[in-house]
C-alpha positions in Angstrom: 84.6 82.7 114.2 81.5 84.9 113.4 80.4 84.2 109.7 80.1 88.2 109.3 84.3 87.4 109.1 83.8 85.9 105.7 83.8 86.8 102.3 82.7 85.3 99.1 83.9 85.9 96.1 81.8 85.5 92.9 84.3 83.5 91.0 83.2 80.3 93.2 80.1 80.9 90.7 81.3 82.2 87.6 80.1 79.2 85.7 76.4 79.5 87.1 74.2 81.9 86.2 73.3 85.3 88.2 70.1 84.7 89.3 71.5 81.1 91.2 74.4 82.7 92.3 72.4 85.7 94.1 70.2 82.7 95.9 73.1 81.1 96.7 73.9 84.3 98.5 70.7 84.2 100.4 70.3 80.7 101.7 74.1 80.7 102.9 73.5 84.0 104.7 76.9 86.0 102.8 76.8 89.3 104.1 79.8 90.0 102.3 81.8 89.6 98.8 84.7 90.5 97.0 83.2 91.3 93.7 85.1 89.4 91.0 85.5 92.5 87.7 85.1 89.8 85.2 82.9 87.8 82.6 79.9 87.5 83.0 79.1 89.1 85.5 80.7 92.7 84.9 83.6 93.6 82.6 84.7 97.0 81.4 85.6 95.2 77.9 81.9 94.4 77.9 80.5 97.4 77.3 81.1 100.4 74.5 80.6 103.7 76.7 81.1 104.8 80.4 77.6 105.2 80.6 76.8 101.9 79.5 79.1 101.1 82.3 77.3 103.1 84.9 74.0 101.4 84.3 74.7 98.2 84.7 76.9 99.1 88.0 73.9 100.7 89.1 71.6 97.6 88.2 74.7 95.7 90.4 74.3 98.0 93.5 70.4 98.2 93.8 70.4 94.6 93.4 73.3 94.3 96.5 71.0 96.6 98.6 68.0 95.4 98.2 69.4 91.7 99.6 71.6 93.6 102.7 74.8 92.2 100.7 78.1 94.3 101.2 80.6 94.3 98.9 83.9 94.2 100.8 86.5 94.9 97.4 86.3 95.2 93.6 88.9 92.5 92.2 89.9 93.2 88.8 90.9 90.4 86.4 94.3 90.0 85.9 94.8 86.7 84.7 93.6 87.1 81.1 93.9 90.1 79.6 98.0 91.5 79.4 97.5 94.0 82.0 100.7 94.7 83.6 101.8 97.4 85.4 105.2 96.7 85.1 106.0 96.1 81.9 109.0 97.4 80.2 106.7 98.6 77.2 105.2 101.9 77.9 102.1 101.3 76.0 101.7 97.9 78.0 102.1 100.3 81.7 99.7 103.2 80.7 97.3 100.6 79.0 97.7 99.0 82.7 96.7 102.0 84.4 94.1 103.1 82.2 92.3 99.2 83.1 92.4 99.6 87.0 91.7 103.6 86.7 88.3 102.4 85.2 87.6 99.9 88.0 88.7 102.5 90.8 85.6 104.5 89.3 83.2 102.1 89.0 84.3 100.8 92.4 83.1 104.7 93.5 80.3 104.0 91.8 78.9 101.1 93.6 80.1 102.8 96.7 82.8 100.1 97.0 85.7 100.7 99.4 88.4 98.5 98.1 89.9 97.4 94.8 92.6 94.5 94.5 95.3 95.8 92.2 98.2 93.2 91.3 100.9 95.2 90.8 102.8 93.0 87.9 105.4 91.3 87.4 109.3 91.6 85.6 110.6 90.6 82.3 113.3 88.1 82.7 115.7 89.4 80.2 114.8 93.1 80.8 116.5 94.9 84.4 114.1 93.9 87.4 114.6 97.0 89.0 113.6 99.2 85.9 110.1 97.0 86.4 110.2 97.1 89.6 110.0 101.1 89.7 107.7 101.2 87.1 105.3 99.3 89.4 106.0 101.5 92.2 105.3 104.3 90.1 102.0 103.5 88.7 101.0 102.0 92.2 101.6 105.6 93.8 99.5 107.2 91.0 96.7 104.9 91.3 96.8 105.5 95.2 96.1 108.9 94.6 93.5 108.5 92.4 92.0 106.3 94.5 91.9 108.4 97.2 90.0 111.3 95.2 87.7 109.0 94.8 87.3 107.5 98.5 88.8 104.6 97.5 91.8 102.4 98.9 93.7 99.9 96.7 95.1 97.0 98.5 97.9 94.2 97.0 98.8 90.7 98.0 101.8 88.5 97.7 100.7 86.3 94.6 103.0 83.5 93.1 100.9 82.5 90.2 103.5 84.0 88.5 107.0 83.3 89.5 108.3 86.7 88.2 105.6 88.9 90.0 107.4 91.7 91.5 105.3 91.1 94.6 105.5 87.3 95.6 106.1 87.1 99.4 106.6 88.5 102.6 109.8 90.3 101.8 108.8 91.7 98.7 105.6 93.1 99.9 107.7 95.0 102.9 110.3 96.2 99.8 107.5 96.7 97.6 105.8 98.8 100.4 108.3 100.9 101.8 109.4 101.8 98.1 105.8 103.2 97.8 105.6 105.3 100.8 101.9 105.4 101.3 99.8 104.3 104.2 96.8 105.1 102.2 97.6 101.2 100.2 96.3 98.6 102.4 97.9 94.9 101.8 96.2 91.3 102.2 97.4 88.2 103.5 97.7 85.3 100.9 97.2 82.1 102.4 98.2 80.2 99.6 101.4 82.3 99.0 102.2 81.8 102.9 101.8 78.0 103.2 103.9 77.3 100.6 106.8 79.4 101.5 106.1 78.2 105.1 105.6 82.2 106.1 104.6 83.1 109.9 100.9 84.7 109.2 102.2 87.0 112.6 105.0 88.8 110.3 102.4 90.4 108.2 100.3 91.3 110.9 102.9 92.7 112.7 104.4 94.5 109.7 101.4 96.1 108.3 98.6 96.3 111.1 95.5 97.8 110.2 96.9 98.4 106.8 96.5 94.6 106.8 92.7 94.0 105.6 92.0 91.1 105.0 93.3 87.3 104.3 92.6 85.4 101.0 92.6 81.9 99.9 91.8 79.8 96.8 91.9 76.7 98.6 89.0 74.6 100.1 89.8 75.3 103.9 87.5 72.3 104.7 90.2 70.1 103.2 93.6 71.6 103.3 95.0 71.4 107.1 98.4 73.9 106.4 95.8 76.4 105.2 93.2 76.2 107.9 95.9 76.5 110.5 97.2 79.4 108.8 93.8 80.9 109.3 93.3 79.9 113.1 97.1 81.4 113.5 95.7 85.1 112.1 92.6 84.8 113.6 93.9 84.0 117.0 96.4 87.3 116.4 93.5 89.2 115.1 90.4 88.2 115.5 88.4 91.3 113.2 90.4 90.3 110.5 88.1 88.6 107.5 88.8 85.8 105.3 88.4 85.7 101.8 87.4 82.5 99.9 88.0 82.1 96.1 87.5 78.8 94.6 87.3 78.5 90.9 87.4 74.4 90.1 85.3 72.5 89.0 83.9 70.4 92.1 82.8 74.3 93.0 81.1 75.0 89.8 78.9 72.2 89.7 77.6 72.4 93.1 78.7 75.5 95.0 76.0 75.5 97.5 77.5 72.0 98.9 81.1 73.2 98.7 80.1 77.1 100.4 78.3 75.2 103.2 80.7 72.6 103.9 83.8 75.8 104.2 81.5 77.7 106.0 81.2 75.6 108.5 84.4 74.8 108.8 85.6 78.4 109.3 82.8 78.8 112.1 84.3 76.1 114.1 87.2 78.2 115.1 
């Protein structure tokens, strides 16, 4: 596998600061990352006005040009702030919209053809189909908007929440078919897929070029079932590319060691 099939994302480095991030960039030869919307690199929450914003996205994209790096997708923090786009509360949804609207403009704005939108998860004492439509809802509104912009959002199966109203294979086929739209693009969770024991071929064959990308938070150098997983989609597709997000630790402290050591395991296949 050609290293042009890899992507980086800047969370491996979130706890280092820019300018030894960007290096890393350089001596590991990263072509490509998916560009982690989040402290301290870029936040909307960190600045007061949209041309505030605009600046520093600027700043972001000179700085990407002037060291030939591409960045593949825009990925939106999700963790830590209540964004939800299926919440029950209506001020929670359009709160929720209004966060990822933002990003799909300054993904625009950097010339960025992807952002990662989860699209929420259900309360358990409130009707999970009520959520579930309201995620549909604000999914197909955002697609649109994206696509005014020349931008396509794209969704994963994530089960770092076990209520996510997108969590596997069968959900994201539901989830998909309920929003009608080939303009949304999907990604293949590794993580999500080895621990439900998922066939990487049933996404593939389900979605095909809608299917952009594979994403992992685990160190492939050390986790077999995951690696394997990879070698199964590459060997199916061998175009698609392979997202690595590691945010521990071990990676913090020395994330040119960790980088090279995956990298060079994910050459070997």
């Amino acid at each position: 596998m050609n290293r042009e099939n890899l992507i980086l994302s800047n969370s491996c480095f979130r706890r280092i600061t820019e300018a030894k991030w960007l290096n890393s960039l350089e001596r590991l030869n990263i072509k490509q990352i998916e560009f982690l919307a989040a402290s301290p690199y870029y936040s909307i929450f960190d600045y007061d006005t949209a041309q505030d914003r605009k600046k520093v996205l600027i700043n972001w994209r000179e700085v990407f040009r002037e060291k030939n790096i591409s960045v593949f997708s825009m990925v939106p923090e999700y963790h830590d702030y209540p964004v939800n786009l299926a919440s029950p509360d209506q001020k929670i949804r359009q709160r929720s919209i209004e966060y990822y609207l933002s990003y799909i403009e300054d993904a625009a704005e950097m010339d960025v053809a992807y952002v990662y939108v989860n699209p929420g998860w259900y309360t358990v004492d409130f009707t999970k189909e009520q959520c579930f439509q309201y995620a549909v809802d604000a999914v197909k509104y955002l697609s649109d908007e994206a696509k005014k912009r020349k931008v396509a959002l794209y969704i994963g199966a994530l089960l770092t929440e076990v209520t996510n109203i997108v969590h596997d294979y069968a959900s994201m086929c539901l989830f998909d078919k309920a929003v009608n739209k080939n303009t949304l693009l999907y990604a293949l969770e590794l993580d999500t897929a080895a621990k439900l024991e998922e066939n990487p071929a049933w996404y593939i064959h389900s979605f095909g070029e809608r299917l952009i990308c594979a994403r992992t938070s685990s160190d492939i150098s050390k986790n077999k079932k995951i690696m394997n997983l990879w070698k199964k989609c590459y060997a199916l597709n061998s175009g698609i590319k392979l997202a690595v997000n590691l945010d521990s630790q071990d990676y913090w402290e020395r994330p040119d060691e960790y980088m090279e050591n995956i990298l060079n395991n994910a050459e070997k296949l």
